[in-house]
N, C-alpha and C positions, 0 to 999 in steps of 0.2 A: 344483327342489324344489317340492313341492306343501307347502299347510298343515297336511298330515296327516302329513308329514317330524318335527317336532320330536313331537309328539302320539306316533311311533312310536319315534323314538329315548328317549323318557323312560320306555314303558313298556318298552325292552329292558334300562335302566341299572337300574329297579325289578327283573326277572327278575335281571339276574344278584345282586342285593345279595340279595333273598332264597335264592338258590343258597348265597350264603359265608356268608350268617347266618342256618341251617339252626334257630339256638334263640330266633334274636330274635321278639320279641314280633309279632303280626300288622300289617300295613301297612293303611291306610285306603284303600279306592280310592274312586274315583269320589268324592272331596271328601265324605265320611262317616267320622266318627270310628272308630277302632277298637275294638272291645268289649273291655271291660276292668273291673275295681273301678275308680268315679270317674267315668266317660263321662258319666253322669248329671247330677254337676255341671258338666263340664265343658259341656254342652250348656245346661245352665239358665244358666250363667255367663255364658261368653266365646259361643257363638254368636249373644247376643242383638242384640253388635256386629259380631263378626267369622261370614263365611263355615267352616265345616268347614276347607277346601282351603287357607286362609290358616294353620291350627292341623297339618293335616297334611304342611302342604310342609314342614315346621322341623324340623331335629334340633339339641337341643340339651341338653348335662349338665343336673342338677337346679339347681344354683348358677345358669347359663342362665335357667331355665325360671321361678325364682323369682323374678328381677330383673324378667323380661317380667311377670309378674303383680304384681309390686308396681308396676309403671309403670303396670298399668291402672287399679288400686285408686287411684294416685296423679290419673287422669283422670276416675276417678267409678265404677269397676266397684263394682259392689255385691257382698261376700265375706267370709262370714263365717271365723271364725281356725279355726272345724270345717271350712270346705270350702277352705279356704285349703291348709293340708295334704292334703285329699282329691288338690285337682286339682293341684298340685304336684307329688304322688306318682305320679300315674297320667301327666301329661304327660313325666316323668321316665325313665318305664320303660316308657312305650309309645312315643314321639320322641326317643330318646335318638340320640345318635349313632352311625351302622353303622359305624365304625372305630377 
């Protein structure tokens, strides 16, 4: 197997989940958030500490998604309770889980 093996097997596992979830919201490639309401803050937020690709590998419910952001607010994330809601929302329904 060469190192280009898993790099080819993760973009055939993306192909087929976009094939079965033909209404799901767009997928981020290449470690770039997906466009959506909220990207905005999500970018001024959480990319300050974390990479894209760290935010786009994740699928997870909103209950999920809110825990992960209150754990950064709990480390020092700066968020206000208007963008607190924004990117909760938008990580919710753009990450959510394909099954």
């Amino acid at each position: 197997m060469t190192k280009a093996s898993p790099l080819l097997m993760s973009f055939a596992v993306l192909c087929v989940g976009a094939i079965k979830a033909q209404t799901a919201p767009p997928v981020a490639t290449s470690g770039t958030l997906a466009p959506g309401a909220g990207v905005e803050a999500v970018q001024h937020t959480c990319t300050v500490c974390h990479p894209p690709a760290m935010i786009t590998s994740k699928r997870r419910t909103r209950q999920q998604w809110s825990d992960v952001v209150d754990q950064m607010i709990n480390k020092g994330a700066q968020v206000s309770d208007e963008d607190y809601d924004v990117i909760v929302a938008y990580l919710a329904r753009t990450y959510a889980p394909t099954s």
